[in-house]
C-alpha positions in Angstrom: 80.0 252.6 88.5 80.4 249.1 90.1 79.1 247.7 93.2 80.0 243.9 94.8 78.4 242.9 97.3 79.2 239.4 99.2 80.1 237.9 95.9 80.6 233.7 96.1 81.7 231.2 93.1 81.7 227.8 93.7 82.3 224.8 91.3 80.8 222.1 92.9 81.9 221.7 96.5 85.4 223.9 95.6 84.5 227.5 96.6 86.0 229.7 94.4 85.2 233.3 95.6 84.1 233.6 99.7 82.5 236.8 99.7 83.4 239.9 97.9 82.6 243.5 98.5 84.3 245.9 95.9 82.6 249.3 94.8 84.3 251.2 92.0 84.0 254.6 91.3 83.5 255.8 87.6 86.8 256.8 85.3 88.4 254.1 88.1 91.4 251.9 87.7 90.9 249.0 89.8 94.3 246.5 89.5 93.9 242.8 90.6 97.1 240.9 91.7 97.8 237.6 93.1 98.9 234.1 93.3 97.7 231.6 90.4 94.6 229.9 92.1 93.3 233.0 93.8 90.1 233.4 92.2 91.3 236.4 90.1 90.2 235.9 86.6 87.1 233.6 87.6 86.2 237.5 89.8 86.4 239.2 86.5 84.6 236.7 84.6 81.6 236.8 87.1 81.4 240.6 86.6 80.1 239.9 83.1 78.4 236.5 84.0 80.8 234.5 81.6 80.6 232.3 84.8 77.2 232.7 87.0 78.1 233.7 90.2 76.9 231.3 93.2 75.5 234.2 95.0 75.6 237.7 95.7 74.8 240.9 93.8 77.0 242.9 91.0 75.6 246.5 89.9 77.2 247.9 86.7 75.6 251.8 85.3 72.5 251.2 87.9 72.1 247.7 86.4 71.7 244.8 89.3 72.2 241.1 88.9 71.1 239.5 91.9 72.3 236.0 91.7 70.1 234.5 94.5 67.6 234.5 91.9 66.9 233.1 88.8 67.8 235.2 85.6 66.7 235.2 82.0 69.0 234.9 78.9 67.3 238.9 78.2 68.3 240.0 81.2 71.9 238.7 80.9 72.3 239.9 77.8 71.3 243.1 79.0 73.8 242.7 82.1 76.6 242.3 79.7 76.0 244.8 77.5 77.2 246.7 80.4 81.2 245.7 80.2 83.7 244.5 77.2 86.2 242.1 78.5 89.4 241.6 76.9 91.1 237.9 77.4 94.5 236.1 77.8 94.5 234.9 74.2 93.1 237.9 71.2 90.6 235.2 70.3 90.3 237.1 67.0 88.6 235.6 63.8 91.6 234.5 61.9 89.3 234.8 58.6 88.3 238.2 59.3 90.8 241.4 58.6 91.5 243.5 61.7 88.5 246.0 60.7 86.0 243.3 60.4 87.1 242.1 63.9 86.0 245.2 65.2 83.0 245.3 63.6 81.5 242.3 64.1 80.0 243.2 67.4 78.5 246.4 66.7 77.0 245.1 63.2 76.0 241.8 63.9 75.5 241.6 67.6 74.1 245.5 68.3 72.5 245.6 64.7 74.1 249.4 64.7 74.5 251.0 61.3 77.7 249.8 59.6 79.0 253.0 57.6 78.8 254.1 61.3 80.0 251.2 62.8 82.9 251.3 60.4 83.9 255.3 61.1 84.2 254.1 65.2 86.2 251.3 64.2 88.4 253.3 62.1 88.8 255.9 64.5 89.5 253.2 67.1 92.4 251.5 65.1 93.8 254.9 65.0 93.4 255.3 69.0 95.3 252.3 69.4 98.2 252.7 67.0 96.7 250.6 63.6 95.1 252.7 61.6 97.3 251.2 59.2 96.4 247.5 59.7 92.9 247.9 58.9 93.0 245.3 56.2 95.4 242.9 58.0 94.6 239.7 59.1 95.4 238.2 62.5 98.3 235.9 61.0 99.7 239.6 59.8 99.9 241.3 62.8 102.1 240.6 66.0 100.6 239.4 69.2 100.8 243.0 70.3 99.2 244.3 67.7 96.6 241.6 67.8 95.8 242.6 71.4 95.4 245.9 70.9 92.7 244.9 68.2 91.7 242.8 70.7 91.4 246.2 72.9 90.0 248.0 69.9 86.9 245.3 69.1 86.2 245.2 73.1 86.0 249.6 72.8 83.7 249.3 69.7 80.9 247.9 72.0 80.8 251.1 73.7 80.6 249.6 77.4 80.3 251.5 80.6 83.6 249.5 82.0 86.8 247.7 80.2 87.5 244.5 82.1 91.2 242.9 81.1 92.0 239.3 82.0 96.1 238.9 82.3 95.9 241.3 78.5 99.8 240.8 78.0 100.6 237.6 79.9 100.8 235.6 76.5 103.1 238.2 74.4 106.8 238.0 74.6 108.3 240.6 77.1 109.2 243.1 73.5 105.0 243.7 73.0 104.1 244.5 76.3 104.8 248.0 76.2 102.5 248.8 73.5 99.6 246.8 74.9 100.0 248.8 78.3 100.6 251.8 76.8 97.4 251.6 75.2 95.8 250.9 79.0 97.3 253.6 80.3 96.3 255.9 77.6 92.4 254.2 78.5 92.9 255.0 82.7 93.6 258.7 81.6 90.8 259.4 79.7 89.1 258.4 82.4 87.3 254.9 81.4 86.3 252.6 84.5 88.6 249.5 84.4 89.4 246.7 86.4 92.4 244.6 85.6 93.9 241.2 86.3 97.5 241.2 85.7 101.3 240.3 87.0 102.5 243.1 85.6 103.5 244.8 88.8 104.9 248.6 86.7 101.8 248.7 85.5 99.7 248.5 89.0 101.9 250.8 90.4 101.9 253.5 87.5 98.7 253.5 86.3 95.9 251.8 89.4 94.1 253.9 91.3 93.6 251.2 93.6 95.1 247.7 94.2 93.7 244.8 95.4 95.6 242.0 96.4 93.5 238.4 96.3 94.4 235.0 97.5 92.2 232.0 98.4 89.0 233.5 97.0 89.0 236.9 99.1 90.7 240.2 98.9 93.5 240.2 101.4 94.0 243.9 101.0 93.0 247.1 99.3 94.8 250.6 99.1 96.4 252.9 96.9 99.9 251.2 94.7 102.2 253.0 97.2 100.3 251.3 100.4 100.2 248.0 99.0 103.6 247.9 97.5 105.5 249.8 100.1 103.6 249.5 103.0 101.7 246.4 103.0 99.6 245.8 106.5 98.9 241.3 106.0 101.5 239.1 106.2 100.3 237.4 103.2 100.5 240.4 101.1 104.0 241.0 102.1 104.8 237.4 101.6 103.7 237.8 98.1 105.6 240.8 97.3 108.8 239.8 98.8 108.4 236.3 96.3 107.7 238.9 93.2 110.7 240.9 93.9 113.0 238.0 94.5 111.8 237.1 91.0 112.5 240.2 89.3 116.0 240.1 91.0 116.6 236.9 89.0 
């Protein structure tokens, strides 16, 4: 479903990302971890060209960007159309109930038929645990509950992979559950996902593979019980001791 290769980022003369190869299989979970400064999130972001890769190639569904050429607005919005990201922050309208959230993209943006538009993002609501906050607005709902809006309006663009940016890093510890839960429910039905997070349960429970990144390159790569109990780099297990001292706190 995805394919990496040789991947840079650089913002001016600060290289970012130093290489990366990364195929994903379809209905994958892919889980991100790392330090702060590791080139995580600015890796998800160049998978849906919110920031134009230096160089290198990403292929989503049998579409290829090959950023060692120049490409058209058409052709990245055709790129994109091929992932939903969901961010940090729920970045929802705050004048817009939770329904019209959701349905902004697929009427506006897709031009899809909105009695249509408005059954999937019913139905979607319901998938997520809010069928009964459909005419709540943001400053209603928890942060929880505005994420997994958040989740919902990213699901209503019907994209071939789910990419999550740090998705419960800015709730308090009570909401995380239901955001994750919600994941998890995602990663069984067999969606494609790649996920940025510090939320170490949820790599091990629910990743079919973790990679661990620092300094703008994947360090290593293996299944949540290699990584977490049998790291092979240093670096790795430098990273993990630091994470459990932490939770030890």
């Amino acid at each position: 479903m995805i394919s990496i290769k040789n991947l840079h980022k650089s913002f001016g003369e600060l290289e970012v990302l130093k290489g990366i190869d990364l195929d994903v299989e379809k209905g994958q979970t892919i889980v991100v971890i790392g330090p702060s400064g590791s080139g995580k999130t600015t890796f998800l972001r160049c998978l849906n060209i919110l920031e134009k890769p230096s160089d290198g190639t990403v292929e989503i569904g049998g579409l290829v960007a090959d950023f060692s050429k120049p490409m058209s607005k058409k052709q990245i919005m055709a790129f994109r159309k091929q992932s939903a990201m969901v961010f940090q922050h729920y970045n929802l309208f705050p004048h817009m109930t939770a329904l019209d959230n959701i349905l902004e993209g697929p009427v506006t943006v897709q031009k899809k038929d909105k009695a249509q538009a408005k059954e999937k993002a019913l139905a979607l609501l319901d998938k997520v645990g809010l069928s009964d906050k459909a005419d709540s607005y943001p400053h209603q709902l928890s942060g929880g509950q505005q994420q997994r809006v958040g989740i919902a309006r990213a699901l209503a663009l019907e994209p071939k992979v789910m990419l999550f940016d740090e998705p419960t890093s800015a709730l308090d510890p009570e909401l995380v559950g239901e955001v994750l839960q919600v994941m998890k429910d995602l990663t069984q039905e067999g969606m494609t996902m790649v996920v940025v997070t510090h939320e170490m349960r949820f790599a091990k429970g629910a990743a079919d593979e973790v990679l661990f990144m620092d300094s703008g390159r994947i360090v290593e790569r293996g299944t949540p019980d290699d990584v977490f109990n049998r790291p092979q780099e240093e670096r790795t297990k430098r990273f993990l001791n630091l994470i459990q001292d932490m939770d030890t706190i």
